[in-house]
C-alpha positions, 0 to 999 in steps of 0.5 A: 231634371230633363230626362235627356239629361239621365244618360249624361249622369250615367256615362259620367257617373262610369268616367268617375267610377274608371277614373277615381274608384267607386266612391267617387261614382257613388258621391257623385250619383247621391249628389245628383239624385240629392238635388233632383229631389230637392228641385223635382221632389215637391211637384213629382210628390204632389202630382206623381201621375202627372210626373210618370205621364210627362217624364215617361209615358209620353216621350214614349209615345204611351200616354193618353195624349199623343204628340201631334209632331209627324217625323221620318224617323225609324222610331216614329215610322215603327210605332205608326204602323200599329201596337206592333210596330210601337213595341218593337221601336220600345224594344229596340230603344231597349236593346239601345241603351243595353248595348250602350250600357254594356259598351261602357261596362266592358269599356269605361270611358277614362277620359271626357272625350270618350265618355261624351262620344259614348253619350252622343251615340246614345242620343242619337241612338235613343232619338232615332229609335223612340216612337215619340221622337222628334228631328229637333231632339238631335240638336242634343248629340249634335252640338255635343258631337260638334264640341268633341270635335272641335276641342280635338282640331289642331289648328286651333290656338292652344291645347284644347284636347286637355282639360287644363289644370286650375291655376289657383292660389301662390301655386299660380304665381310664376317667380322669375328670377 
């Protein structure tokens, strides 16, 4: 699974947990690692110090081969300062997803429009801290930030602010009389 994906399991994982108690969270979090485990599993199994070095190392900037990519971003402009300034862009990438961590703990998203603010904020936060990140890597926050907006738009035809109800089955089906 790409690792930009994880935030997006945790912040659903919470609008499940606010919205229909811990079991659903809790099905939901075995159904994805499920998965990763059967995808992932094998090729983390067969080369777990390749796995830790791409997944991990690198995207922080702490693997043997670092990226060539040049950025301005405050991350990136910390870590080439130094060991220094490497640390303290971990740090606040850190002190990001706690302070995002603990937004959605204090308050959980209940319904999608906010639980994907909250995962755009992350992002975009994370992106912007990394030592290893890139100005591409926000076409992710972006595009979702986009989509947020615009399914709220008035003007749009429709409701797109709510998700609709299914229509399935004789429940569909309209009798007019």
């Amino acid at each position: 699974m790409k690792a930009t994906a994880w935030p997006a399991v945790a912040v659903v994982a919470v609008l499940l947990i606010a919205r229909q108690g811990w079991r659903a969270g809790m099905w939901f979090i075995a159904a994805v690692l499920g998965v990763a485990a059967a995808i992932d599993g094998p090729a983390v199994a067969a080369h777990p110090a390749a796995a830790l070095a791409n997944t991990v190392l690198y995207p922080l900037g702490l693997a043997k081969v670092a990226s060539p990519a040049a950025s301005l971003l405050p991350g990136h402009l910390l870590a080439s300062t130094g060991a220094v300034g490497h640390w303290t862009a971990l740090v606040l990438v850190a002190l990001a997803g706690v302070g995002v961590g603990a937004w959605l703990i204090v308050r959980p998203p209940r319904e999608a429009h906010g639980a994907g603010w909250r995962l755009a904020l992350g992002l975009a936060l994370v992106f912007l801290l990394a030592p290893a990140s890139r100005v591409g890597y926000f076409v992710y926050p972006l595009g979702l930030a986009a989509w947020l907006l615009l399914s709220r738009w008035p003007e749009l035809p429709g409701d797109l602010s709510v998700d609709p109800e299914p229509q399935h089955g004789w429940h569909a089906v309209q009798v007019h009389h």
